[in-house]
N, C-alpha and C positions, 0 to 999 in steps of 0.2 A: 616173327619176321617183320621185318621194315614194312612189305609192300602189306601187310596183312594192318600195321596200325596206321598207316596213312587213310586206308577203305574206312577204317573205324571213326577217322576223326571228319570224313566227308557224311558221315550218317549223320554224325554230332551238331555238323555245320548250321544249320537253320536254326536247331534251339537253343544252341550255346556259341555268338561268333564269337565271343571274347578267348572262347578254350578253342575253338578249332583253330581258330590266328595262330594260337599258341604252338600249335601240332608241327611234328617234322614234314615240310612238304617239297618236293622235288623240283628241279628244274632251276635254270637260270645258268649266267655266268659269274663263279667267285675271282673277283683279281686280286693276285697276293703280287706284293714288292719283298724281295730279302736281299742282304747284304750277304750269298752265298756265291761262290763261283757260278760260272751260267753253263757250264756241264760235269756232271760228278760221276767218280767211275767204280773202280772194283769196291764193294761194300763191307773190307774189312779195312782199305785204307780211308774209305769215305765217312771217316768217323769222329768228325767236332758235331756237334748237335746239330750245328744249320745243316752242316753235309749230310749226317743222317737223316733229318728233316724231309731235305728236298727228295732224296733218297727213297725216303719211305713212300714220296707217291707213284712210284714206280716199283717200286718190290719190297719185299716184307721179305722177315724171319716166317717158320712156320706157328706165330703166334705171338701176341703182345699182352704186356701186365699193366694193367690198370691201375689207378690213383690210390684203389681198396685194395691192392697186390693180388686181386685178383688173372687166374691167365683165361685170356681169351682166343680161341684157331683165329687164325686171319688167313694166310696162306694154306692151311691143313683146314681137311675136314674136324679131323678128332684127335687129341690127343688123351688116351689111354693108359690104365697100368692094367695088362691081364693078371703081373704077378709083381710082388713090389720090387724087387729086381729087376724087373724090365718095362720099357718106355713104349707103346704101339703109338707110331703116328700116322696116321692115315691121311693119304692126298689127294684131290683130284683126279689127279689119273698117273700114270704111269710115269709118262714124260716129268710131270712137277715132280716125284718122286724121285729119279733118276739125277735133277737137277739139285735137289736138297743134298742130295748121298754125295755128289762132284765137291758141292761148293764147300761142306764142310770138312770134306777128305782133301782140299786145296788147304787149308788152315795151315796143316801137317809136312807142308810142302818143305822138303830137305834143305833146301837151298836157301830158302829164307822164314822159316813159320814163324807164324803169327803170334801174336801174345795172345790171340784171343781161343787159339788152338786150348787154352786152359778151362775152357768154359764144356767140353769133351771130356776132360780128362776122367772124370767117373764112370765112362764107357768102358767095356773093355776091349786093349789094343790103343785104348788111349784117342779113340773117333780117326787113329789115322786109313781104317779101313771101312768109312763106311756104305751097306749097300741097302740095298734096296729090292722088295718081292713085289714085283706088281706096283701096285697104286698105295704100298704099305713099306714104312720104315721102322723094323724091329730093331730097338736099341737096349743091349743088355749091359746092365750095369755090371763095372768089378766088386764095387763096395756100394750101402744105401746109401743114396743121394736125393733127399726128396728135396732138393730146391732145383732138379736136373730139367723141371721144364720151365720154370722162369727163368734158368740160364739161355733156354734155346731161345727166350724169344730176342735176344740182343739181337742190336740190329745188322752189328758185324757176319751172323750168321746167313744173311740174305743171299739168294744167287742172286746172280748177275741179272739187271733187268732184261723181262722178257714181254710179247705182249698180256701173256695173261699172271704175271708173277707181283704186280699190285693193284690196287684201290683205282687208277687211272695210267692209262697209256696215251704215248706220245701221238697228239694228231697234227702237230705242225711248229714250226718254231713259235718254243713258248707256250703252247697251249697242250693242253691234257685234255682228253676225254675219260669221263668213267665209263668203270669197266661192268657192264651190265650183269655179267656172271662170276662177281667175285665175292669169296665164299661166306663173308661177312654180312654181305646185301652190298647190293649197289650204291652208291653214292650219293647220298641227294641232290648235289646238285650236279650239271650235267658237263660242266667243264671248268677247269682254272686256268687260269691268262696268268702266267708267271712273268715278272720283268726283275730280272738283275741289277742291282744298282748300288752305290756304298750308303755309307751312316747317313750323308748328308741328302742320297737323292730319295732316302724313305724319308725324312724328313720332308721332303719338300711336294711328293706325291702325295701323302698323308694329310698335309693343310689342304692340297689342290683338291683333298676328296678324289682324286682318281686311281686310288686301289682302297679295297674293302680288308684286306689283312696285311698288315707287315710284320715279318721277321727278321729278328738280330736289330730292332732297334733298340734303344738304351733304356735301361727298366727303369720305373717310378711307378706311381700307385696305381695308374691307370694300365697297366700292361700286366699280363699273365707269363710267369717266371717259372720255367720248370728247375729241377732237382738240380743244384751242381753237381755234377758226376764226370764232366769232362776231367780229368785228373790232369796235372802239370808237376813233375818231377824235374831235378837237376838226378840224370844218370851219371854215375863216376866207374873207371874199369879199376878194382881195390889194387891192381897191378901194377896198374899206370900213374896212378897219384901219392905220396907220401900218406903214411899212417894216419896222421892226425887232416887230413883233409875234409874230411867232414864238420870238424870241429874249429875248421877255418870257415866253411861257408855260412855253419851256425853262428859264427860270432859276429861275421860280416853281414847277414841278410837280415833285414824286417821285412818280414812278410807281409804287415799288414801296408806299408807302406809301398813294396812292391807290386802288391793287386793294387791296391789304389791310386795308386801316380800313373801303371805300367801297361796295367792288364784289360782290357775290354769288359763290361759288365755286361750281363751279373756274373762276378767273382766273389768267389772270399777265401781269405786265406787258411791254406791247410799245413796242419804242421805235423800228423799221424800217415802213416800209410794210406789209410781209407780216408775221405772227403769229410765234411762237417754234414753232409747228408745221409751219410751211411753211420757214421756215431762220432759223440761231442770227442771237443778238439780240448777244451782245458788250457790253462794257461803253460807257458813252455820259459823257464829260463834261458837266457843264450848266455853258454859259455863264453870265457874267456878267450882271447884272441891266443893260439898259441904260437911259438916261439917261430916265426916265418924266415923260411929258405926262398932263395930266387929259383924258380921254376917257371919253365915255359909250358902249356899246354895249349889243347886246341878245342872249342866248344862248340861241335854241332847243333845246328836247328832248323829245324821248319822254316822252309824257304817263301811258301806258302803265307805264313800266319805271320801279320804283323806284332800280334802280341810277342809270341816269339822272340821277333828280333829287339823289341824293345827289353825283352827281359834279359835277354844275351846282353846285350850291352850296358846294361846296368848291370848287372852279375859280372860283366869285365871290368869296369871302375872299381865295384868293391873290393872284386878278389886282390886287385893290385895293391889294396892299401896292406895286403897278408902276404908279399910276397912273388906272386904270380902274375905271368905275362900272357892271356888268355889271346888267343886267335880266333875268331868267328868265322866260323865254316858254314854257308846256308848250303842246304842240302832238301833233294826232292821228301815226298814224306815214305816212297818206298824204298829209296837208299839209305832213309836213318832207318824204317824197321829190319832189313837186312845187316847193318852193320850191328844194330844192336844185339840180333840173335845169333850174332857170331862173336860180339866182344872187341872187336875191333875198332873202337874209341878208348879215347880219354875224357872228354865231357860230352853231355848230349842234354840236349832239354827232350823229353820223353812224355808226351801226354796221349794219352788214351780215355778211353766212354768207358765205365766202369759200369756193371750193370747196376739195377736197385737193390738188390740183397748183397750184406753181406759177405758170406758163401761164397759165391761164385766170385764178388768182386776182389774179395782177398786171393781167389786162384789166378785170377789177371796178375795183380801186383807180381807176386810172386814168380810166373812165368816172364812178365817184362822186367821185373830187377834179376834175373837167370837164375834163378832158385828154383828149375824146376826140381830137382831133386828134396824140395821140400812138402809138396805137392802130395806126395804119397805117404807122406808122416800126414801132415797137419790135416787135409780133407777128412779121411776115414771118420777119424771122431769127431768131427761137427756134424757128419752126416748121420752117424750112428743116435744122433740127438731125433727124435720124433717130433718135439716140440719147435715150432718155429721160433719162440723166442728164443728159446735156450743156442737152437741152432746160432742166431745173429749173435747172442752176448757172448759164444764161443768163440766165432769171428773174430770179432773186438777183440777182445782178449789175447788172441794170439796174434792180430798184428800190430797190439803193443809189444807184447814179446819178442817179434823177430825184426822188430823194426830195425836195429842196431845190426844185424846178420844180412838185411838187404840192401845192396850199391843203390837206393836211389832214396834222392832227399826231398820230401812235399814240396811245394811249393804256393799252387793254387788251384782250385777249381772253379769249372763255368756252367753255367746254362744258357740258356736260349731263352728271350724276352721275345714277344711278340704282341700286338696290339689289333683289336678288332672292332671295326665301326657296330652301331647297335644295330642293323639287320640282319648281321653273321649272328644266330644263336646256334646254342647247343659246340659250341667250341670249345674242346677239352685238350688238356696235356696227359699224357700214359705216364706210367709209373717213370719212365725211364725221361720223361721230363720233354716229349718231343710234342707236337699237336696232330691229333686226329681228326686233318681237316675234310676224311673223307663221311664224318658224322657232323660236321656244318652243314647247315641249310641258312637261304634265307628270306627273311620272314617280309611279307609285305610291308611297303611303306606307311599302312593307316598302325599295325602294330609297333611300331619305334617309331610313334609323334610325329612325323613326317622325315625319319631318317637321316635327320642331322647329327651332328658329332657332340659331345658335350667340350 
């Protein structure tokens, strides 16, 4: 326990100051600046990395995967296999129980489900019913799925913030208190002062020294870069665009030139289903331009995300040199996931959080380019795999193979850069590439040279 090696490093403290310094010690106030929105909501739309970020210090998954892919409770007591077909996760109490079973039974919701409803699908019924005994969630598998709880811990899976559902809760604009009883340990330090601002006002708070952590500022050697896993597709409806339409946007796009002129870093360009984080990209011929018709279509985007718009409109100049007279539609980001689960477009830029494995992030893909009817071929035997690697090269492997069978064309993926002055120690990114700012502390000023910035 946290509060258990803190007592240990105040014993240590008189014959060794240099290692008690060193020690995690509690209290104080952390100020972070991010270029995220200044309120974020349902947490399966809330999902570019800064959203899930900010996100995460108000509610969790019931669990998160570490740098080692190892999984850790965060929200849940325990997660369990009594039998390896089924999943025991145990909660706090009742209520947190009752709120996991809602948030993940909302995925499935008819009207408009989620892509991320794919990260369930190894349940049986598909998670669209699921319930809950007590302070206990019995989840029985259709087929073996042992990568079924690094899927849960994404951060799409999170209920809706509550006061005890993360690491700190809201005590006032802009300010978070941690949360004394939360099942990780407590926070070390005792509150964060969050301010809103764009690229240029972390910039400018960062020189002035008046915040200790920035996020979403622009990566270089001194910043800590999590995993690109944000995914960015060109969605196509195969109905609505001529046959060869793919083979026009392949011949019109450089990708690498598109992340790099268009797209907010850290990017890099992806040109497989899966990210360059999840397995290598290789080199890609681009076909020839082929033989262009005049067609009009219309390309929704994230009304939201500047990259977005910048990519939509470069992807209108090119497509025209093929033919095509492209419309730009900006759209909320819950009216493109609706329309997309109903097929009701002709282009869409399409980006989602894919988790860290594999596995699971191939059943995303697939679920948002609408394959879910592939879902129940292709899972079974990567799961039937014991072995973890074998599990991911399975992965790989078939979404080289269905890449050409799914409407949606790579584009780029992101992470999240952030920067931390030297008294924030112990500041780490989780597998899924976000920071776990509620295991920073920070460290006296005689321990970081008097605390200046290098």
């Amino acid at each position: 326990m946290r509060i258990r090696t803190a007592l240990a490093g105040l014993v240590l403290m008189a014959s060794t100051p240099a290692l008690a310094a060193s020690r995690p010690r509690y209290g104080g106030e952390l100020r972070v600046a991010h270029a995220g929105p200044p309120e974020i909501g349902e947490p399966a739309l809330a999902d570019t990395p800064m959203e899930a970020a900010l996100l995460g210090l108000l509610t969790r998954p019931v669990c998160r995967v570490d740098s080692g892919g190892q999984v850790h409770p965060t929200l849940a007591r325990e997660l369990s296999r009594p039998v390896p077909q089924a999943l025991r996760v145990t909660m706090p109490s009742a209520a947190s129980a009752a709120a996991v079973a809602r948030a993940w039974t909302r995925l499935s919701a008819t009207e408009s489900p989620s892509p991320y409803r794919a990260l369930l699908y190894p349940l049986r019924g598909e998670g669209r019913q699921v319930t809950s005994t007590g302070a206990t969630l019995d989840l029985a598998l259709a087929f073996p799925w042992p990568d079924l709880e690094r899927a849960l811990c994404h951060p799409a899976l999170a209920t809706p913030p509550s006061p005890a559902s993360g690491p700190f809760s809201a005590e006032g604009r802009g300010v978070l208190g941690a949360q004394a009883a939360w099942p990780e340990g407590r926070p070390y330090v005792d509150r964060l002062a969050l301010t809103a601002t764009d690229e240029r006002g972390l910039a400018r708070l960062w020189s002035a020294r008046q915040v200790q952590v920035v996020l979403g500022t622009p990566p270089d050697d001194n910043t800590l870069t999590g995993a690109g896993l944000y995914a960015t597709y060109l969605a196509y409806s195969p109905r609505k665009v001529p046959a060869d339409f793919r083979q026009a946007v392949e011949s019109a796009i450089d990708r690498e030139d598109l992340t790099r002129l268009f797209v907010r870093g850290p990017a890099v360009p992806m040109a497989n289903l899966l990210p360059p984080a999840l397995m290598p990209q290789g080199p890609r011929p681009r076909p020839t331009a082929p033989a262009g018709a005049t067609r009009k279509v219309t390309l929704a985007y994230d009304a939201a995300l500047a990259d977005q718009r910048a990519v939509a409109e470069r992807i209108q100049v090119k497509l025209h040199d093929q033919g095509y007279t492209v419309a730009l539609e900006p759209q909320s980001r819950a009216a493109l996931r609706s329309r997309q689960a109903k097929g009701d477009f002709e282009l869409m830029l399409s980006a989602f959080l894919l988790p860290p494995v594999p596995g699971p992030a191939l059943a995303v893909v697939l679920e948002a380019g609408g394959r879910r009817d592939l879902l129940g071929v292709e899972l079974p035997p990567i799961g039937a795999l014991t072995d973890a690697g074998a599990r991911d090269a399975r992965s790989r492997e078939r979404a080289l193979a269905l890449a050409p069978s799914v409407p949606l064309i790579p584009l780029y993926a992101q992470g999240l850069a952030l920067r931390a002055a030297p008294e924030v120690t112990g500041l780490v990114l989780d597998a899924q590439g976000l920071p776990v700012l509620e295991g920073a502390w920070l460290a006296p000023v005689e321990a970081t040279g008097g605390g200046g910035r290098p």
